[in-house]
N, C-alpha and C positions, 0 to 999 in steps of 0.2 A: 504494500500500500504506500504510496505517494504521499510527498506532505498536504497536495492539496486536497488529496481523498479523507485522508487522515482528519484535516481539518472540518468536514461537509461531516465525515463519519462523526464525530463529536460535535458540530451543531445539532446534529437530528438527535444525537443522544442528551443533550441540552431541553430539547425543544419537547422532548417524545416523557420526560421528565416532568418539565413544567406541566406541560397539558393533563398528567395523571394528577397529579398538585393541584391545578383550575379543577378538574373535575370535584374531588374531592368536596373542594371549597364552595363548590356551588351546589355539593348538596345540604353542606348545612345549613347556605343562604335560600336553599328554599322550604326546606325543615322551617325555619324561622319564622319567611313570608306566610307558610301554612300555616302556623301555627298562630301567629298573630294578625291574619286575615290583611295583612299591606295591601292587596288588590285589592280592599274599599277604596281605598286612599287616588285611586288611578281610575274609576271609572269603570274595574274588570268584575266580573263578574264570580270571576274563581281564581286559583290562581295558575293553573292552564291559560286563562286568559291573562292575564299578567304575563306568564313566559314569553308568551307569544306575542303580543302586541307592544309592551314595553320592553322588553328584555330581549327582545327580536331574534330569540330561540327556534330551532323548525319543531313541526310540531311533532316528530320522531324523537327529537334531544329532551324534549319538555316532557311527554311521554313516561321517557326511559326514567331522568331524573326524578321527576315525582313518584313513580312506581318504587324507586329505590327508598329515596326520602322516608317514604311514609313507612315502608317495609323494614328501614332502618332504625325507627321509635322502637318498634318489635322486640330484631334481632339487632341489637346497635353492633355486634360482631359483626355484621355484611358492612357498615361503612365505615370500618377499621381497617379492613382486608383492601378497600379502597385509597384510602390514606394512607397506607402502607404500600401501596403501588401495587400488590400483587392480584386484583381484579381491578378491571373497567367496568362503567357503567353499563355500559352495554351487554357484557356477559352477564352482570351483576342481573342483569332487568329480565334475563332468561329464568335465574332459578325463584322469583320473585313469588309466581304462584302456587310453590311450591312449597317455602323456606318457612320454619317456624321455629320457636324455641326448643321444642324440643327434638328435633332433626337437624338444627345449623350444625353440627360439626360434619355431619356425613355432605351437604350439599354444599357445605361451603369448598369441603375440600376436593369434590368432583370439580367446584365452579374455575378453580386454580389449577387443575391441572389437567381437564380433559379439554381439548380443542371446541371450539365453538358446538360446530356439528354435532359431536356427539354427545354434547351436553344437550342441547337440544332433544335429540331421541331419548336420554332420561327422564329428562322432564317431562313428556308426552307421555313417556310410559308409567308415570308417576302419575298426571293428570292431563287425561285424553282432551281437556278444553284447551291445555297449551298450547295445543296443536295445533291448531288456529288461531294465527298474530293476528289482531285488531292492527288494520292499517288502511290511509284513505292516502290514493294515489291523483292526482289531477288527469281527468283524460281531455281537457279541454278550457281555456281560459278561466270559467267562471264552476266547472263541473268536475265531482271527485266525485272516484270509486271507490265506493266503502267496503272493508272486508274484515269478517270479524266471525266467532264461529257465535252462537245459539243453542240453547237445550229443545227440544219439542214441543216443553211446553211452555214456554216464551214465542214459539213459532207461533203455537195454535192462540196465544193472547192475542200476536200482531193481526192475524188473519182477522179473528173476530173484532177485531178493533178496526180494520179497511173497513170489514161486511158492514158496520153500523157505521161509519162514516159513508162508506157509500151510499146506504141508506136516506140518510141525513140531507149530502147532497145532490140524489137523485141521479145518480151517472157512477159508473166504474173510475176507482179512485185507487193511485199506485198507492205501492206500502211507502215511496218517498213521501207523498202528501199526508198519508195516515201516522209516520212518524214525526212529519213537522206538525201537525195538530197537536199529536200529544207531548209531545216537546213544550209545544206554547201553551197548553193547559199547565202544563208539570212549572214550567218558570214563571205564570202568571200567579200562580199559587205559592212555590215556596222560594224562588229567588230573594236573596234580603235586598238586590240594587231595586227591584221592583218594589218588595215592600215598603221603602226607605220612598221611594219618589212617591208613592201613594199619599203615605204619611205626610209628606211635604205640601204634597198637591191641596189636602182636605186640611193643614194649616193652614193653607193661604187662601183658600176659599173661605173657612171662615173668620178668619182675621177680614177678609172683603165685606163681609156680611156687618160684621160688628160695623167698620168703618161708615158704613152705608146706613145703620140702624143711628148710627151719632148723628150723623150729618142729615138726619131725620128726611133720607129719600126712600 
């Protein structure tokens, strides 16, 4: 090896360092954001939206890190194993559905020493839902393909949930529009940026009200 290989071979080893380090440290900072809900603070709704909109994260990185984060209150051994360099996030985000307190020494130690792949096929064979990565791909400017697995009887809610929306509005309706319905029912109801503006709205209405009862109109 050449001095100037030499020199590229020890930046990357520099650089490939650092990035385990960044990782690391951004899962405690969003351990944190979870934990003390900062994404009120910005307008986000969760804090998936926080990653993604202020922290300008893809939404695979966001993903991976939260999945870790929260799995790391649990087992705080997975984001040791992190900080210590010897797992990334991304491997880390494989054994997640799978890892508990009382299994972390056997998963952890597959997660460090078997290659990507055939961690993967443990963990499927461990829990056949793993099997199926939730993942939305863009196939067109404005349009993503969602992919994610489901049990049967989640199937048979979505289906019965189109039949009575179609119903509703009188024409065959995709399972897209039957899940943006109930999306917008589920965040009309329990979202807190929705509750919060509600609460604002019916203060200032009747703060109007009082003003208007003074001024005897």
């Amino acid at each position: 090896m050449n001095t100037i290989q030499q020199k590229i071979h020890s930046r990357a080893l520099q650089l490939a360092s650092a990035h385990r380090h960044i990782e690391a440290e951004l899962i405690s900072a969003i351990q944190e954001i979870d934990t003390h809900k900062v994404f009120r603070n910005f307008e986000c709704t969760s804090t998936f939206d926080y990653c993604v909109k202020i922290l300008k994260l893809s939404e695979s990185t966001t993903l991976n890190c939260i999945a870790v984060a929260r799995k790391s209150r649990e087992v705080p051994e997975l984001q040791k194993k992190i900080a210590a360099g010897e797992l990334s996030v991304a491997k880390a985000r494989k054994i997640v559905p799978v890892l508990n307190r009382e299994n972390q020494a056997r998963w952890l130690a597959m997660a460090v020493q078997l290659p990507q792949r055939k961690l993967e096929k443990e963990v499927a064979r461990e829990n056949p839902r793993a099997a199926v990565s939730e993942n939305a791909t863009y196939v067109s400017g404005e349009r993503l393909e969602l992919k994610l697995g489901v049990s049967e009887e989640l199937l048979l809610k979505l289906r019965r949930a189109q039949d009575v929306l179609s119903q509703k509005r009188q024409r065959a309706v995709s399972l897209e529009e039957t899940l943006e319905a109930m999306t917008g029912v589920y965040l009309e109801k329990e979202d807190p940026l929705r509750k919060a503006r509600r609460v604002i709205a019916k203060k200032g209405t009747r703060e109007e009200l009082r003003a208007s009862e003074s001024s005897g109109l």
